[in-house]
C-alpha positions in Angstrom: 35.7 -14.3 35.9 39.6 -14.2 36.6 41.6 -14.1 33.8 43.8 -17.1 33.4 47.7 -17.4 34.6 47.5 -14.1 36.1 50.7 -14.9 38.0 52.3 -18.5 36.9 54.1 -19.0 33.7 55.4 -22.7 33.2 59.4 -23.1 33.6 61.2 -23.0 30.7 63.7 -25.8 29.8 66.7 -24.0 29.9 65.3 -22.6 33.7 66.6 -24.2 37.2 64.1 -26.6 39.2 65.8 -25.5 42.3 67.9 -22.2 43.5 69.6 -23.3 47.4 66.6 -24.3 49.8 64.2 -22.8 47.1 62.0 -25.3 44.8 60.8 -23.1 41.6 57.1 -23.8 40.6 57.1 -21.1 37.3 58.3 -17.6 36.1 56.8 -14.6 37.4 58.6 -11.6 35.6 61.5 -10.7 33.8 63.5 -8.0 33.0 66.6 -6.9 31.7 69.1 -7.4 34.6 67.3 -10.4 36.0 64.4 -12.8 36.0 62.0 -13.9 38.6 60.5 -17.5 39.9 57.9 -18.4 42.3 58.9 -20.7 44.9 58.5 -22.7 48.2 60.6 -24.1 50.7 60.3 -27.4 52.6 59.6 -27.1 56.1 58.5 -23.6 55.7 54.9 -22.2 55.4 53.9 -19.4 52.1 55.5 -18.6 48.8 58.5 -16.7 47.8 59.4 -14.8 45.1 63.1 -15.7 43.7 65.2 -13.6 41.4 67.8 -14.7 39.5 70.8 -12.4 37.9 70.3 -12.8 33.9 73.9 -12.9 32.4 74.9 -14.0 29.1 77.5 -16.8 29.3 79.1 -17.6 32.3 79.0 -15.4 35.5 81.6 -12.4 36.0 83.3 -11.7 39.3 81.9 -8.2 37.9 78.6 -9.7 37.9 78.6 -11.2 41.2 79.9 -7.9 42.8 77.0 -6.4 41.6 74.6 -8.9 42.4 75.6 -8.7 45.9 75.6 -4.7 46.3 71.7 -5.3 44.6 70.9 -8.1 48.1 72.3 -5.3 50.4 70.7 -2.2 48.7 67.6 -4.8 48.7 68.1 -5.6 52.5 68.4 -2.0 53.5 65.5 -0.9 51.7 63.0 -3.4 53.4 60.0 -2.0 55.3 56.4 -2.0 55.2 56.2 -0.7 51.7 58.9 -3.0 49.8 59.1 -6.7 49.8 61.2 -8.6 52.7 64.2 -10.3 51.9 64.6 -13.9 53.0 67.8 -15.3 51.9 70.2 -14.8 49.1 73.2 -16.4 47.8 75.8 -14.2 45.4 78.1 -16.7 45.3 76.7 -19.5 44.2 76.9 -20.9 40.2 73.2 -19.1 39.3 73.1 -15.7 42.0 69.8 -15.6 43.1 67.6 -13.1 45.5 64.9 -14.8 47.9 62.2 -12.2 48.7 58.7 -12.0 50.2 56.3 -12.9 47.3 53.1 -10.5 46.9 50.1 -11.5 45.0 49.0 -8.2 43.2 49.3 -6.4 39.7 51.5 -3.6 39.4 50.3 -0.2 38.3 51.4 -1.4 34.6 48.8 -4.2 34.4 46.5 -2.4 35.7 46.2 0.2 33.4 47.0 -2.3 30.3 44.0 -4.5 31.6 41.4 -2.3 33.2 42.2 1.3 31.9 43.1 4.4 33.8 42.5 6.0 37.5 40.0 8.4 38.2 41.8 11.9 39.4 41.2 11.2 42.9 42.6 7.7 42.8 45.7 8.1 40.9 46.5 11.2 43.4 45.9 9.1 46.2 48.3 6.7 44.6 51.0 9.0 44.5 50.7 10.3 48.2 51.5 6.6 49.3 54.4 6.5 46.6 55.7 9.5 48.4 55.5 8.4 51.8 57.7 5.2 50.4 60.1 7.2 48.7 60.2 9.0 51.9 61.1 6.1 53.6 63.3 4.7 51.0 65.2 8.2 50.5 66.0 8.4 54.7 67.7 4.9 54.3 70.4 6.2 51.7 68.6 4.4 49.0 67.7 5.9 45.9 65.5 3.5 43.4 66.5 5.1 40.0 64.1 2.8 38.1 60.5 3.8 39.4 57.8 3.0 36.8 54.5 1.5 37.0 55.5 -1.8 36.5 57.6 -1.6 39.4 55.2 -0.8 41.9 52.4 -3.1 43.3 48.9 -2.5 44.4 47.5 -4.4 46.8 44.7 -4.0 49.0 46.3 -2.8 51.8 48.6 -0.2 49.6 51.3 0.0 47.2 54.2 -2.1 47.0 58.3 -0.9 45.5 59.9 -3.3 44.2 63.0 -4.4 42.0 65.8 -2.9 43.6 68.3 -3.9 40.5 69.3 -0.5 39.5 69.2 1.4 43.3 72.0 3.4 44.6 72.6 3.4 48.0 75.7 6.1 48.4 77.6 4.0 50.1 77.5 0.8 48.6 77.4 1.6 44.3 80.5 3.1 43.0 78.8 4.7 40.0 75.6 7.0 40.2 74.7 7.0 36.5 72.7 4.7 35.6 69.8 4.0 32.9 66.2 3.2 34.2 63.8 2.1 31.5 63.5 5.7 29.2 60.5 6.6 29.6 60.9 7.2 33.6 64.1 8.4 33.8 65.0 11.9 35.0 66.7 13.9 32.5 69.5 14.1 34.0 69.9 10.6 34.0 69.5 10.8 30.1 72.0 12.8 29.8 74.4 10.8 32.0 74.8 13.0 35.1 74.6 11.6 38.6 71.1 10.2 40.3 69.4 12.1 43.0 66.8 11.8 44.7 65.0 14.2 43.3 65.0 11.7 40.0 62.6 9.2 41.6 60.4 12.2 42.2 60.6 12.9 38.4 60.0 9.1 37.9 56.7 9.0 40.0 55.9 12.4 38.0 55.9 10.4 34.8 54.1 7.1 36.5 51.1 9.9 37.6 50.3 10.3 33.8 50.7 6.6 32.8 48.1 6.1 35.7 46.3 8.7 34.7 46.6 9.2 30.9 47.8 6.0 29.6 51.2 6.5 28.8 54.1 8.5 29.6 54.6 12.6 29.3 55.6 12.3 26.2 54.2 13.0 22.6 55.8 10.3 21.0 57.6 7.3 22.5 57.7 5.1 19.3 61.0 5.8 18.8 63.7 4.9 21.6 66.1 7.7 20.3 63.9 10.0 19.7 62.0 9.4 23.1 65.5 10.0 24.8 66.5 13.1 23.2 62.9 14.1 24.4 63.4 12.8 28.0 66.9 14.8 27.8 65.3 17.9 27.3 62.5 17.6 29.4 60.3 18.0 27.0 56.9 16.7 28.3 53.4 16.7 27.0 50.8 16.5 29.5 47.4 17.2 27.3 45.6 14.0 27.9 46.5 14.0 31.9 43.6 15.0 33.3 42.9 18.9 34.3 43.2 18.5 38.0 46.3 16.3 37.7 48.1 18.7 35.7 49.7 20.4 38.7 51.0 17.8 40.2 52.3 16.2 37.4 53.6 19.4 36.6 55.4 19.7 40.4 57.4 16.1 39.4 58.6 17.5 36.0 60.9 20.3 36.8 63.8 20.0 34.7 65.8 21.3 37.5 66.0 18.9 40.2 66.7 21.3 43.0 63.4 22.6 42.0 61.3 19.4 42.5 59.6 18.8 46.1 61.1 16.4 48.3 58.7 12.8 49.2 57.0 14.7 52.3 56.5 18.1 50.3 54.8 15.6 47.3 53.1 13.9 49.6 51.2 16.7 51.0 50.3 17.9 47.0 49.2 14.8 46.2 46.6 14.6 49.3 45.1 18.1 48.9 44.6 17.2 45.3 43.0 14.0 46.0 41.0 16.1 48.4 39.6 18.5 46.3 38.8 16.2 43.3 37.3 12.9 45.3 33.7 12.3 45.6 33.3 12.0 49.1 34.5 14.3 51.6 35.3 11.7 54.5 37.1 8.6 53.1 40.0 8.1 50.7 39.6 7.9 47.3 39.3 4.0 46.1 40.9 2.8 42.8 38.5 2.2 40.1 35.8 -0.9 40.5 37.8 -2.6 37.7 41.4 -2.4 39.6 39.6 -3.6 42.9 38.3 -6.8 40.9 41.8 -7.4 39.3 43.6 -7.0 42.9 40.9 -9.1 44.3 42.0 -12.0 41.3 45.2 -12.1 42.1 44.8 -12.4 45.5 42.7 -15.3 44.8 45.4 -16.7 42.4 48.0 -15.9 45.0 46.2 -17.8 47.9 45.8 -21.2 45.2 48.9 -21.2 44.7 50.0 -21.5 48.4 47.6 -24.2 48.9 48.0 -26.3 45.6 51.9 -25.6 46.0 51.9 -25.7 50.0 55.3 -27.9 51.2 55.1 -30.7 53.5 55.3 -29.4 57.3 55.9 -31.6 60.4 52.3 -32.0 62.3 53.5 -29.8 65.9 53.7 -32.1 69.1 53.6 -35.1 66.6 56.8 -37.5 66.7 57.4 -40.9 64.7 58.5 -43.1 68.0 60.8 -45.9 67.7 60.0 -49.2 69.4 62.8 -51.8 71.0 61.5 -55.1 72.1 58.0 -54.0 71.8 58.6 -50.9 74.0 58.8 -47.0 73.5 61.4 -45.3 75.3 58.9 -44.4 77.8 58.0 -48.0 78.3 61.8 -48.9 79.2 62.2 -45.8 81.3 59.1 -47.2 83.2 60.1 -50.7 83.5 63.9 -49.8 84.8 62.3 -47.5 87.4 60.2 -50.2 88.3 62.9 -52.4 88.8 64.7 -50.1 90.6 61.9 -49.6 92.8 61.4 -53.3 93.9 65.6 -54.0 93.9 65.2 -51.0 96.7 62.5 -52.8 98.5 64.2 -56.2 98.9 67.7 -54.8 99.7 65.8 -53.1 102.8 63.9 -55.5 103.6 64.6 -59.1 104.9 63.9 -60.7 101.2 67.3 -62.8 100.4 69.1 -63.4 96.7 66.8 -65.7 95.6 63.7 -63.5 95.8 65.7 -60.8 93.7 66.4 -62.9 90.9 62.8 -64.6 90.4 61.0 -61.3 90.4 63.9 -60.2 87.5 63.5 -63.3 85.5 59.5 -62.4 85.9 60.0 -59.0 84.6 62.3 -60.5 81.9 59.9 -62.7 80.6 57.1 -60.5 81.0 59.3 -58.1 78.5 60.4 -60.6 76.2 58.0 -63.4 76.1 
């Protein structure tokens, strides 16, 4: 049985209706930096997923500047692993972000509803991450706040999302900045410019959530304690898994010139999920109880877009407009016909009169 309101929470009083062309039907996530509605659109066909920029008071110029660098790093980052963008509006009084909307848990719920990944699966996992990163990375974009809840599983792959933090070299004027602790690189705790190499650390640390449960650490009760671990590097991988171990292991170099690039991970990750899978010719598959959670919000997702689906015009179909009785065709007919028989009489011998009782006829066959 599903579980209830996978997706949909109800909108809160304080929450828009509407954002531009975008009619909001519930939240779907928040976060620090921003919250997130799902939406339609009249005269278009699916669902969308809208985010908002979550300020307190009124909106900055700072704000807005930010927001904007956040729709271009988005824009940039789009391919078949992250979530089209649509539309978006900085400027206007509430910024908001219109993306494609994907019905599937993230690696988060997973785990916090249906447990952890066998071996094989969470290393198969982490070779798709890698080819995204890889992607991601060749584009100038760097995500700097890769986590589990961040990344979606559906049933054709894995998802990025939340582009809120991301640096793209060219577009952010500062490269420090703070993912949620747990992820980070420590580098980034101790304030020192994002690489690339920190997402790699970041999907290091998502391996033994998937895996383990929770983070590389042996205590993350305690944010300041947690951070002065995550700025040391000191990790604590006895409950990952044996033959996970070097992999995680690979992503946790405190040095980040020592970490493997996306392509380098990528190649790990598959000879581990090799070795460790239980057949020899396919992939390995999440665990039966992820595939039923995927599988309910699918089903969720595709309720949603018919219970929620906007009016759209009927192709080929046009309300016509009647004058006296006739459709524009009619009166294109009738002139032509009139035409017609006016070029008859004129070459003919017919006189005047003739002319004008076959008009009064038409006439009063038109208006009666």
């Amino acid at each position: 049985m599903p579980d209830d309101n996978l997706i949909l929470r109800p909108l809160h009083r304080a929450d828009p209706t509407s954002l531009g062309p975008y009619q909001l039907l519930g939240r779907i996530g928040a976060g620090g930096m921003g919250r997130v509605y799902l939406a339609n659109r009249n005269g278009a066909e699916g669902l969308y997923a809208v985010k908002t920029l979550l300020v307190d008071g009124l909106t900055t110029d700072a704000d807005r500047a930010r927001f904007a660098r956040e729709v271009k790093v988005a824009r940039r980052a789009a391919g078949p692993r992250t979530a089209r963008v649509f539309d978006a509006d900085p400027h206007a009084p509430l910024p908001w972000l219109a993306t494609e909307y994907v019905a599937a848990p993230s690696l988060g719920d997973l785990v916090a509803r249906r447990g952890t990944a066998h071996p094989a699966a969470a290393a198969r996992i982490v070779a798709d991450c890698a080819t995204a990163l890889e992607a991601l990375h060749s584009t100038g974009v760097i995500h700097r706040d890769l986590k589990p809840h961040n990344i979606l599983l559906t049933s054709q792959g894995i998802r990025l999302i939340d582009f809120g933090i991301s640096h793209a070299s060219d577009l952010t004027r500062t490269r420090v900045t703070l993912g949620t602790v747990a992820y980070i690189a420590p580098e980034q705790a101790r304030g020192e410019p994002a690489t690339a190499a920190c997402d790699i650390w970041a999907l290091g640390a998502t391996l033994s959530t998937l895996a383990a449960g929770h983070p590389p650490y042996p205590d993350a009760g305690d944010p300041v304690r947690l951070l002065a671990l995550v700025s040391r590097a000191t990790v604590d991988l006895s409950d990952l898994p044996a033959p996970l171990r070097p992999l995680a292991e690979a992503c946790l170099v405190p040095d980040p010139a020592d970490r493997p690039t996306p392509a380098e991970l990528r190649v790990l990750a598959e000879g581990c999920e090799t070795a460790h899978r239980s057949s020899r010719t396919d992939a390995a598959e999440p665990p039966d109880s992820w595939i039923a959670l995927i599988s309910d919000y699918q089903n969720e997702g595709e309720q949603l877009r018919d219970q929620h689906a906007p009016a759209l015009p009927v192709p080929g179909y046009e309300r016509t407009q009647r004058i006296a009785g006739l459709t524009p065709q009619g009166w294109k007919a009738a002139i032509s016909m009139i035409s017609n028989l006016t070029a008859l009489i004129v070459l003919g011998a017919g006189g005047l009169l003739t002319l004008i009782t076959i008009v009064a006829v038409i006439v009063i066959a038109l208006f009666p």
